[in-house]
KEKESE-727164 format. One line per field, with one value per residue (C-alpha): residue number from 1; residue in one letter; chain; y negated, z, x negated. Coordinates in steps of 0.1 Angstrom, whole numbers, plus 5000, padded with zeros to 4 digits. Each point is the difference from the previous one (the first is absolute). Example, Ala and Ser with C-alpha at 12.3 -4.5 7.8 and 13.67 -1.06 7.14 Angstrom:
n = [1 / 2]
res = [a / s]
chain = [A / A]
c2 = [5045 / 4966]
c3 = [5078 / 4993]
c1 = [4877 / 4986]
// end
This chain:
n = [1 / 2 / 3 / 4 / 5 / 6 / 7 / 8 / 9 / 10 / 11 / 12 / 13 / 14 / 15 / 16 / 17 / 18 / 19 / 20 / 21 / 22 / 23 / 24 / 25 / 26 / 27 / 28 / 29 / 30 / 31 / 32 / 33 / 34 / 35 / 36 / 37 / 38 / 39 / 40 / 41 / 42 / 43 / 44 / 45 / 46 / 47 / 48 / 49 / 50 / 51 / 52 / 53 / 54 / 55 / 56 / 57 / 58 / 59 / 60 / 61 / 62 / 63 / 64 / 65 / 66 / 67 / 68 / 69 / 70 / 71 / 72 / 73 / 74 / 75 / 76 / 77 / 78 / 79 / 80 / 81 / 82 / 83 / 84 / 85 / 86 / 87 / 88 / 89 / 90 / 91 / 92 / 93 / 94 / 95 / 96 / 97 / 98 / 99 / 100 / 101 / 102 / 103 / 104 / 105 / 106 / 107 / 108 / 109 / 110 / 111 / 112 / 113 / 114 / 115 / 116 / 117 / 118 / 119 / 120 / 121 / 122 / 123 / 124 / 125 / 126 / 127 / 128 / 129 / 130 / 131 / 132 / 133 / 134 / 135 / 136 / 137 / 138 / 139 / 140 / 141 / 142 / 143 / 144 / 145 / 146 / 147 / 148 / 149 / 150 / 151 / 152 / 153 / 154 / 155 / 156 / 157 / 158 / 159 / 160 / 161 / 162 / 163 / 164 / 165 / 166 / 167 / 168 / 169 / 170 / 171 / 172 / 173 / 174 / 175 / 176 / 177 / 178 / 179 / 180 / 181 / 182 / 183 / 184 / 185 / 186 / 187 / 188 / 189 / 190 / 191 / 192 / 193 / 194 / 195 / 196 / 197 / 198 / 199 / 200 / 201 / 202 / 203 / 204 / 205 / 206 / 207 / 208 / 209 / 210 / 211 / 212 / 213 / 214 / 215 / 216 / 217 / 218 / 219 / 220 / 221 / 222 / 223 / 224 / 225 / 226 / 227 / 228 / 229 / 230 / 231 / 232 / 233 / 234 / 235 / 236 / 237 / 238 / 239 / 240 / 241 / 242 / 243 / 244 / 245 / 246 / 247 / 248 / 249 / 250 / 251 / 252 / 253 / 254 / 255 / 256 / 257 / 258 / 259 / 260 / 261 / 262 / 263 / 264 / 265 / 266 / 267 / 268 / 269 / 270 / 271 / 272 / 273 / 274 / 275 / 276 / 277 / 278 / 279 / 280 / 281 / 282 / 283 / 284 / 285 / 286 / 287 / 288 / 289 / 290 / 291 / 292 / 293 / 294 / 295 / 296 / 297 / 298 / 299 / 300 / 301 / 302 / 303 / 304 / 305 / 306 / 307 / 308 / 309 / 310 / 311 / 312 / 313 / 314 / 315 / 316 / 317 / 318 / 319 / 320 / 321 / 322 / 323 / 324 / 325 / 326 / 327 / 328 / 329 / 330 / 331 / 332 / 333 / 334 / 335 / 336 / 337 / 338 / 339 / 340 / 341 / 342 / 343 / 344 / 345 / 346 / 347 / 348 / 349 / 350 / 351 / 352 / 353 / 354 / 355 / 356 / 357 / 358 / 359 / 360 / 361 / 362 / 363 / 364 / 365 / 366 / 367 / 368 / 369 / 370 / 371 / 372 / 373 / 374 / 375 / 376 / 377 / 378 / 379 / 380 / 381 / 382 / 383 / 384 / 385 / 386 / 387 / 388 / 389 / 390 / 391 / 392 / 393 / 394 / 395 / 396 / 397 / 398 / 399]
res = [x / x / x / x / x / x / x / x / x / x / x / x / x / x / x / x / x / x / x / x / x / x / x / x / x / x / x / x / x / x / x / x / x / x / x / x / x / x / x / x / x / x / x / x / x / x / x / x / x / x / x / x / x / x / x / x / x / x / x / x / x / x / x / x / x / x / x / x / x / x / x / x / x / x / x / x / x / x / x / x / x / x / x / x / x / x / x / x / x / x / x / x / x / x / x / x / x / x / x / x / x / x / x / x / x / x / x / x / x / x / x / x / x / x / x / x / x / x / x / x / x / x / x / x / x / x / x / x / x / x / x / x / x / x / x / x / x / x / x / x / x / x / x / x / x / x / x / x / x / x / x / x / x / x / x / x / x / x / x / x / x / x / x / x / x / x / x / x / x / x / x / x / x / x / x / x / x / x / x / x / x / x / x / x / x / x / x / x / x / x / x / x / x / x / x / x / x / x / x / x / x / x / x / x / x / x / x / x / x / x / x / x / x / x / x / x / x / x / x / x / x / x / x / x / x / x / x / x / x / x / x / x / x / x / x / x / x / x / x / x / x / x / x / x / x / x / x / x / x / x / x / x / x / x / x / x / x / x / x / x / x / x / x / x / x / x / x / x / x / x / x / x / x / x / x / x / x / x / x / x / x / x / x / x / x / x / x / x / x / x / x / x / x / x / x / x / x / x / x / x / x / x / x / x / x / x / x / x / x / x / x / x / x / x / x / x / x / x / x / x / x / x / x / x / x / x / x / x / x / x / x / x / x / x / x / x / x / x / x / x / x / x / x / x / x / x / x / x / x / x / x / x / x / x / x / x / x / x / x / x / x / x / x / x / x / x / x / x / x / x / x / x / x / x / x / x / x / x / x / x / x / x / x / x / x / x / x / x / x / x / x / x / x / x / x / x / x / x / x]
chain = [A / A / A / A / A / A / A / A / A / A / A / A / A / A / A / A / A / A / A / A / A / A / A / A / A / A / A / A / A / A / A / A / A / A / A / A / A / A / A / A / A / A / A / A / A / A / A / A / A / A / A / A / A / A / A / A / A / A / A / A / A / A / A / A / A / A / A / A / A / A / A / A / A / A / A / A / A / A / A / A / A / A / A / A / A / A / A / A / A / A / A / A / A / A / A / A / A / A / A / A / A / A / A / A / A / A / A / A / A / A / A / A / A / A / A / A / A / A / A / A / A / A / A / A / A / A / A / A / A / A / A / A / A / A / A / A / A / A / A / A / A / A / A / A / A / A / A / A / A / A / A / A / A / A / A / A / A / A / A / A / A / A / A / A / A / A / A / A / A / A / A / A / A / A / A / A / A / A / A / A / A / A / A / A / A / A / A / A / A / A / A / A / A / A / A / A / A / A / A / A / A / A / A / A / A / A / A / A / A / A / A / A / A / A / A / A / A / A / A / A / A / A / A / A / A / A / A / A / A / A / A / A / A / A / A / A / A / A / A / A / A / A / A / A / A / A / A / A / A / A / A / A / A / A / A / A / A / A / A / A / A / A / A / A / A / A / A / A / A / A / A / A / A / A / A / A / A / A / A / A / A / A / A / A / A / A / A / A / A / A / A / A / A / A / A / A / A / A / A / A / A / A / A / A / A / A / A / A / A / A / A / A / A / A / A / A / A / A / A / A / A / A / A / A / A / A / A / A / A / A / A / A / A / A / A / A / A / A / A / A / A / A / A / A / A / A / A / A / A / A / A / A / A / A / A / A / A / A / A / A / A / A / A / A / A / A / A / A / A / A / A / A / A / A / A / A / A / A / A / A / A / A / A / A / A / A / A / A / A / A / A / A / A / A / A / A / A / A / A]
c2 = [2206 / 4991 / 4980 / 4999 / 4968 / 4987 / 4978 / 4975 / 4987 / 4964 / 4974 / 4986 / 4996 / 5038 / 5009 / 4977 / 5011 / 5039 / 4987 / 4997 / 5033 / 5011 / 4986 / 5019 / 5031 / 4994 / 5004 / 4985 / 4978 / 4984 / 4976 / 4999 / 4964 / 4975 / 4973 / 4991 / 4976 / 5021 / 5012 / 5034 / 4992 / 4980 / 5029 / 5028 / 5007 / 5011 / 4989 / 5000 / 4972 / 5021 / 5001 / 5030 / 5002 / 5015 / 5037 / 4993 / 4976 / 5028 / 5030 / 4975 / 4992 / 5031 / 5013 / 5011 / 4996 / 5031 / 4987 / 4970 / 4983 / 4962 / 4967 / 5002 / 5023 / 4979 / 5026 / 5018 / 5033 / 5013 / 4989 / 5017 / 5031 / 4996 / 4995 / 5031 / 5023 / 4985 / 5015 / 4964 / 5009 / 4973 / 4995 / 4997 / 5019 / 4986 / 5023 / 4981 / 4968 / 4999 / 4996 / 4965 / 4990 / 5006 / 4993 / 5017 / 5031 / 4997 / 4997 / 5031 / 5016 / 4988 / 5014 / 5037 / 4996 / 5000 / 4963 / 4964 / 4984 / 4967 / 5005 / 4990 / 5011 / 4998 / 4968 / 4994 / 4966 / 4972 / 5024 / 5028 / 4977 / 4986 / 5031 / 5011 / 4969 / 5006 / 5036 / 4995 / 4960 / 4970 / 4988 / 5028 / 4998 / 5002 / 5010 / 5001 / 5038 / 4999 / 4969 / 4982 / 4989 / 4974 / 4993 / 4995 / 5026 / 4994 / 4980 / 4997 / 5006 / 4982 / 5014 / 5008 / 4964 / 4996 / 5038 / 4987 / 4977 / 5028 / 5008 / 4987 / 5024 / 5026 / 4988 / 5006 / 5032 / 5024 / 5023 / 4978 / 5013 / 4985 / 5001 / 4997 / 4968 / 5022 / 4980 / 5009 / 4988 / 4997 / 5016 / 5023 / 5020 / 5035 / 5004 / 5033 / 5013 / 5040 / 5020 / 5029 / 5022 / 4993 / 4981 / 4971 / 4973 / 4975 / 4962 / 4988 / 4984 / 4965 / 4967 / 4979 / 4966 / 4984 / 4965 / 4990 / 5040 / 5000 / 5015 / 4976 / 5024 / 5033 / 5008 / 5037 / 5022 / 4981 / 4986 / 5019 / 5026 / 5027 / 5031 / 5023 / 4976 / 4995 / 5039 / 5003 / 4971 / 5018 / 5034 / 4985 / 4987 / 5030 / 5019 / 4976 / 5000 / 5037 / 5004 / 4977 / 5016 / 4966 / 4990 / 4973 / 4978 / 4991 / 4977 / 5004 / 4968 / 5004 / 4983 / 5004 / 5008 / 5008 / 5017 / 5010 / 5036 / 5011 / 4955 / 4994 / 5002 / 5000 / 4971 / 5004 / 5022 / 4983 / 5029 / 4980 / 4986 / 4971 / 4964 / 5017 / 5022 / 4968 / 5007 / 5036 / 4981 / 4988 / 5018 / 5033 / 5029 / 5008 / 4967 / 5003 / 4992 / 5025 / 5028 / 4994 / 5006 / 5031 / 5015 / 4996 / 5014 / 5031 / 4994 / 5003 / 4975 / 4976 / 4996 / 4972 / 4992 / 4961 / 4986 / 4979 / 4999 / 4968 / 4996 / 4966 / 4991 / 4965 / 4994 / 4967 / 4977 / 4979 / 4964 / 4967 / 5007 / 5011 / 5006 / 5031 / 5003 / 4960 / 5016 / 5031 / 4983 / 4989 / 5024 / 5028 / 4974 / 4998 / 5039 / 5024 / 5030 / 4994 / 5022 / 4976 / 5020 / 4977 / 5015 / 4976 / 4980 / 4969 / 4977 / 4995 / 4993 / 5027 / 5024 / 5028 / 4998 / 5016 / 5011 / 5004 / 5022 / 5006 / 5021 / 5001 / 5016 / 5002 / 4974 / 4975 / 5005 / 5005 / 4957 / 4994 / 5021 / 4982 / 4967 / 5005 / 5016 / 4972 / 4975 / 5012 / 5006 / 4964 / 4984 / 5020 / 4991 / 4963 / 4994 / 4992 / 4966 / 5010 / 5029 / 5004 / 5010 / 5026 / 5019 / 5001 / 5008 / 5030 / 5022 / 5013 / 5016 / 5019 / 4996]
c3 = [5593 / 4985 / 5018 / 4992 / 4977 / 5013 / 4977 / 5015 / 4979 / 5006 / 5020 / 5022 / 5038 / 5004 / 4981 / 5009 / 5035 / 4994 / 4982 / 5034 / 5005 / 4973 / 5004 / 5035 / 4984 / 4971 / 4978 / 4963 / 4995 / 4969 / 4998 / 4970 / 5004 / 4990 / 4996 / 5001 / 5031 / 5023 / 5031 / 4999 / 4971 / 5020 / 5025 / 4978 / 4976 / 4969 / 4991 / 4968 / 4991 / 4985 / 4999 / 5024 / 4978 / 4973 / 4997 / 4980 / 5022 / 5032 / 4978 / 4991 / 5035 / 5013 / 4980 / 5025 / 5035 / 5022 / 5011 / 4994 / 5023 / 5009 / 5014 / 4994 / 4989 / 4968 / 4974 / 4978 / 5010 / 4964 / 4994 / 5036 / 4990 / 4962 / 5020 / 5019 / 4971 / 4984 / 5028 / 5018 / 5044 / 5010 / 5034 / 5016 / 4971 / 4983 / 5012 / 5036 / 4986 / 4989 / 5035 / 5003 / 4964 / 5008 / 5030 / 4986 / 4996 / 5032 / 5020 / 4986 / 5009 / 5037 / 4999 / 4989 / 5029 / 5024 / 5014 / 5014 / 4965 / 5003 / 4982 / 4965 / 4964 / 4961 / 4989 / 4961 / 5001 / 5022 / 5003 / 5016 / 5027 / 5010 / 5004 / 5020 / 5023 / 5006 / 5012 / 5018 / 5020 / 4979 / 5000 / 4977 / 4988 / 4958 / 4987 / 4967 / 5000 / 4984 / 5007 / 5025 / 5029 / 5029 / 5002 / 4955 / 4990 / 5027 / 5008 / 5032 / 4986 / 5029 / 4983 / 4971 / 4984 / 5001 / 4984 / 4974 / 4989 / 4997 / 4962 / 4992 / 5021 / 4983 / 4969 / 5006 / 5013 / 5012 / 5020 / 5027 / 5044 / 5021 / 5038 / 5030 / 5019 / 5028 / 5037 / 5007 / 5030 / 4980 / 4972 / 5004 / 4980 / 5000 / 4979 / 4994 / 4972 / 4986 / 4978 / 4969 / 5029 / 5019 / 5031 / 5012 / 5026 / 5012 / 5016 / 5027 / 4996 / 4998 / 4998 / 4968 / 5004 / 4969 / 4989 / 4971 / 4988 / 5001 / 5026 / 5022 / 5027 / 5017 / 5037 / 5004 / 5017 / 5003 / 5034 / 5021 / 4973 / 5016 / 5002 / 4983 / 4974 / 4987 / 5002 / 4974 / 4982 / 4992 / 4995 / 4972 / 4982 / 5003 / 4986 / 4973 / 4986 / 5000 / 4986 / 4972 / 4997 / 5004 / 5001 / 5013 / 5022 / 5003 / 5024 / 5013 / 5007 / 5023 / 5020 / 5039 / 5008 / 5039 / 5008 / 4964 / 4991 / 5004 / 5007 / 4966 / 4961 / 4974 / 4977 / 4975 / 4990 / 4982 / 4986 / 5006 / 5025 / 5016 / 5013 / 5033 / 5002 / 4996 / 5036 / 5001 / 4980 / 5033 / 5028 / 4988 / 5001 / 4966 / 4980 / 4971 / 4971 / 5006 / 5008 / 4966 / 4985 / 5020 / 4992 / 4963 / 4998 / 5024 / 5027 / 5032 / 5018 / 5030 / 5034 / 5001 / 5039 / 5005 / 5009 / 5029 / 5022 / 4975 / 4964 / 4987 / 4964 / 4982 / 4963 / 4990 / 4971 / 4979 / 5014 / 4998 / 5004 / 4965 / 5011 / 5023 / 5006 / 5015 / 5028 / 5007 / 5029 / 5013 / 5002 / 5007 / 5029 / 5013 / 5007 / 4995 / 5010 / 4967 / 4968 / 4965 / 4968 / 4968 / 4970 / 4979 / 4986 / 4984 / 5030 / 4992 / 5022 / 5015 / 4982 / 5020 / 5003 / 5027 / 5033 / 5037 / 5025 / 5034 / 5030 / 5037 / 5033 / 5024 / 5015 / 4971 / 4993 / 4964 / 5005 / 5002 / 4970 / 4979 / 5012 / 4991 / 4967 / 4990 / 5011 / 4973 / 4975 / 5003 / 5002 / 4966 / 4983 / 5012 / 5009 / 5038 / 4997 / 4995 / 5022 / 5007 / 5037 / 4990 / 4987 / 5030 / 5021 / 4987 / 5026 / 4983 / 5035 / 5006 / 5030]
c1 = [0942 / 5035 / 5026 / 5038 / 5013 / 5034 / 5016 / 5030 / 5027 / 5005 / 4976 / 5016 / 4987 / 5008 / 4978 / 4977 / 4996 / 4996 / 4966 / 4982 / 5007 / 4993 / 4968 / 4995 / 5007 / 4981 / 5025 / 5000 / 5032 / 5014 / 5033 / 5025 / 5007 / 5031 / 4978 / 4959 / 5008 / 5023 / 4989 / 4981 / 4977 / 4974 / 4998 / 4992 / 4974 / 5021 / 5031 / 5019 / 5027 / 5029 / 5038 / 5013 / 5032 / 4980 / 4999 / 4968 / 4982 / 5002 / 4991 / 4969 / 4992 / 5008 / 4964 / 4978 / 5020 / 4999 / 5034 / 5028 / 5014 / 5024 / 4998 / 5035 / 5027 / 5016 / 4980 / 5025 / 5011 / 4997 / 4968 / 4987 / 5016 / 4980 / 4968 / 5008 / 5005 / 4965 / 4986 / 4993 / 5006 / 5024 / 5004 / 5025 / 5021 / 5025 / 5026 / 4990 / 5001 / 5032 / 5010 / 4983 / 5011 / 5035 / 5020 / 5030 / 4978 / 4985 / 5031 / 5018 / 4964 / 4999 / 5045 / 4989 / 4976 / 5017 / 4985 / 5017 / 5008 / 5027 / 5033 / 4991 / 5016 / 4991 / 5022 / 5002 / 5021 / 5017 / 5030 / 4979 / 4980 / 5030 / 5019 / 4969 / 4998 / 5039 / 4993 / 4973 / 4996 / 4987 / 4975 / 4984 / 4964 / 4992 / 4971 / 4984 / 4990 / 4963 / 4977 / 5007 / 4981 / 4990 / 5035 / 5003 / 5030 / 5022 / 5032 / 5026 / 5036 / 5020 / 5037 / 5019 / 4998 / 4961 / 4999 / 5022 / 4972 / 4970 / 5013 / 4958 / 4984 / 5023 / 4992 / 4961 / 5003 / 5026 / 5008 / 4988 / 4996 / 5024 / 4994 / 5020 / 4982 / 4980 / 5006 / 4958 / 4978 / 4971 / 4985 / 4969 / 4975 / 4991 / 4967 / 4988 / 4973 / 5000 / 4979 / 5008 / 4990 / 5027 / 4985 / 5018 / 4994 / 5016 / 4991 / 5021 / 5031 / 4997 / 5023 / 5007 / 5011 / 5015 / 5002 / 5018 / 4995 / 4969 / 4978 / 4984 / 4986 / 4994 / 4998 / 4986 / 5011 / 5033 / 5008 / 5025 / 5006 / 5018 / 4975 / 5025 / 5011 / 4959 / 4996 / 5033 / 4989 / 4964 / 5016 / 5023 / 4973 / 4980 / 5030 / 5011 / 4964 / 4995 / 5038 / 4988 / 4968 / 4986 / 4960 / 4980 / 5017 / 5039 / 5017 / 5034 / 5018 / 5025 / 5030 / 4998 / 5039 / 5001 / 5034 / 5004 / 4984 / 4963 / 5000 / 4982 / 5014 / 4977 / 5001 / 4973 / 4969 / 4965 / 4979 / 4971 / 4975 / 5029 / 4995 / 5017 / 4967 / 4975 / 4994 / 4984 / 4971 / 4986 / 5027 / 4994 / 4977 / 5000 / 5021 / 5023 / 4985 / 4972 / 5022 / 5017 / 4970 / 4991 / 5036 / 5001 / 4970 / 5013 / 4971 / 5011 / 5017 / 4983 / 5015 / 5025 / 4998 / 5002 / 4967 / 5019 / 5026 / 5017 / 4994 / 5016 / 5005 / 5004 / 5003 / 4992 / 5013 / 4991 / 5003 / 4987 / 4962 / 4991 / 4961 / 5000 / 4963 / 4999 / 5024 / 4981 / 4974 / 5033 / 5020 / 4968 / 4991 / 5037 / 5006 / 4963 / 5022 / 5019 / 4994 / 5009 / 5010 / 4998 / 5015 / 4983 / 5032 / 5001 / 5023 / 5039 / 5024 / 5019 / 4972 / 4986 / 4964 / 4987 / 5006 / 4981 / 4998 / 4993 / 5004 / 5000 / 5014 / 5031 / 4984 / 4999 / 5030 / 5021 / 5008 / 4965 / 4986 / 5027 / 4989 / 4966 / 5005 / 5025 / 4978 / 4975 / 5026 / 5009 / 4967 / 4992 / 5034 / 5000 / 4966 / 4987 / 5016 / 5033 / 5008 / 5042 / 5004 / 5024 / 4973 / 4979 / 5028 / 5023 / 5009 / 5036 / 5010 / 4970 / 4977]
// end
């Protein structure tokens, strides 16, 4: 009896967390990783140390995988389209890809079709941005087309004098994306997952909630989401994945813009299993990391009803308490009804290293859930001793 391989390129907690299901399915799964410490490598049973920017080092690890995939989407276009013609199945394609590489890419994409993009324009100097923000209201968003992430790659041009100043980001890369500064609500995600078959589905829409650009939680579904606003928010990602031709899982990151259009823009696209997805792991019927698996190896697809009526999300960072297990009886004793994901991370300070999650009812309430999963989140960032009330009491306007 002969099981598919599925080799991931990178370790990071991605890839890291499809290995349980992996596991479940009893599928074999091997890591190309930066590094013999990084976060993946514990978790699996064979993993190779190895540079993903060599052509070389993939064709090598691609020996004996029934299909590639990422932990994250900074491999080489060239390279994935060398793989290809050796005959190596990369999924999702590189021609998909290209779309989470590069945000100049993606948002002529999203123009031709036909769905809620922000004003935004190639700009190759000072001269340009400004003549942009002039056209269209300061302040304008820049952004470093390939790389950037959790908030790295991006800057808030208030006016013409502060674009005058950006001659170092030209200087590193150029054109560059400049965006008009969308007036949002909130930001949300629509996660959906697809197959080479063709079959799509989608979770529900949930909420993002930023701090410092980084993702700090998720409530799902969001709260007071109007009903036709989630139904186009899944139906876009359905359509931009299959219009990509895109497999395993993406997540569409979005602006919520009531008033303005369908009432959501689309910000960004991640090709990938997506820390605004963590949730499905325990709120879902079938949770992302799994259905990346089952789609890149064209299986088909499990239901992706929520498990609850309230799925709530909480990353946490590293903090002061640099021995995570001594908080565990804590922080397990404090809130039984919440789920704790380590990713296995050496602690640093602002450093994420794991999240929780947990779900609940109506009654509970969204205020609740958050209160219990940031009370955990704190005790395992701080220790029990040191627990910050505005942890244990985040409501953000929801009931």
């Amino acid at each position: 009896m002969t099981f598919p391989v599925i080799g991931v390129v990178g370790g990071g907690q991605l890839a890291r967390m499809m290995a349980p299901a992996a596991v479940a399915l009893g599928i074999e799964l091997r890591v190309l990783a930066e590094a013999p410490d990084v976060s993946a490598v514990s978790a699996v049973a064979h993993s190779t140390v190895g540079d993903y920017t060599d052509l070389a080092t993939l064709k090598t690890f691609a020996q004996g995988c029934t299909v590639l995939t990422f932990d994250h989407e900074h491999v080489p276009n060239e390279h994935l389209e060398a793989l290809l013609a050796d005959g190596v199945n990369v999924q999702p394609r590189p021609q998909a890809l290209i779309h989470a590489q590069d945000k100049l890419v993606m948002r002529a994409a999203i123009d031709e079709l036909g769905l809620p993009n922000p004003v935004w324009a190639a700009v190759a100097n000072p001269a340009e941005l400004a003549a942009f923000g002039t056209a269209h209201g300061w302040p304008v968003v820049l952004k470093m087309p390939r790389g950037g992430y959790d908030g790295k790659g991006v800057r808030i041009i208030d006016d013409a004098e502060a674009a005058a100043t950006t001659s170092d980001w030209f200087a590193a890369a150029s054109p560059l994306l400049a965006e008009e500064k969308v007036d949002f609500r909130r930001e949300l995600s629509a996660m959906v997952a697809r197959n080479p078959s063709g079959d799509a589905k989608a979770w529900p829409v949930a909420e993002s909630i930023q701090v410092a650009g980084v993702c700090d939680e998720v409530i799902a579904p969001a709260p007071g989401l109007e009903t036709a606003v989630a139904i186009a928010a899944e139906e876009a990602a359905v359509r931009i994945a299959t219009a990509f031709d895109v497999t395993g899982v993406m997540a569409a990151e979005l602006f919520e813009t009531p008033g303005r259009g369908v009432g959501f823009m689309i910000n960004e696209l991640a090709m990938r299993p997506h820390n605004t997805g963590h949730w499905t792991m325990d709120g879902a019927v079938t949770g992302q990391f799994e259905q990346h698996l089952r789609a890149v190896l064209d299986l088909p697809l499990g239901a992706t009803d929520a498990l609850a009526p309230i799925a709530v999300m909480k990353n946490f960072l590293g903090g002061a308490n640099e021995d995570l297990f001594a908080a565990y009886p804590a922080a397990l004793a404090a809130e039984p009804t919440v789920k704790i994901h380590n990713y296995a991370k050496s602690v640093r300070p602002g450093r994420k290293i794991g999240h929780v999650n947990v779900l609940g009812t109506q009654d509970d309430g969204v205020g609740e859930l958050r209160r219990r999963a940031g009370l955990v989140a704190s005790i395992l960032r701080d220790g029990p001793s040191h627990v910050h009330p505005d942890d244990t009491n985040t409501t953000n306007g929801h009931d």
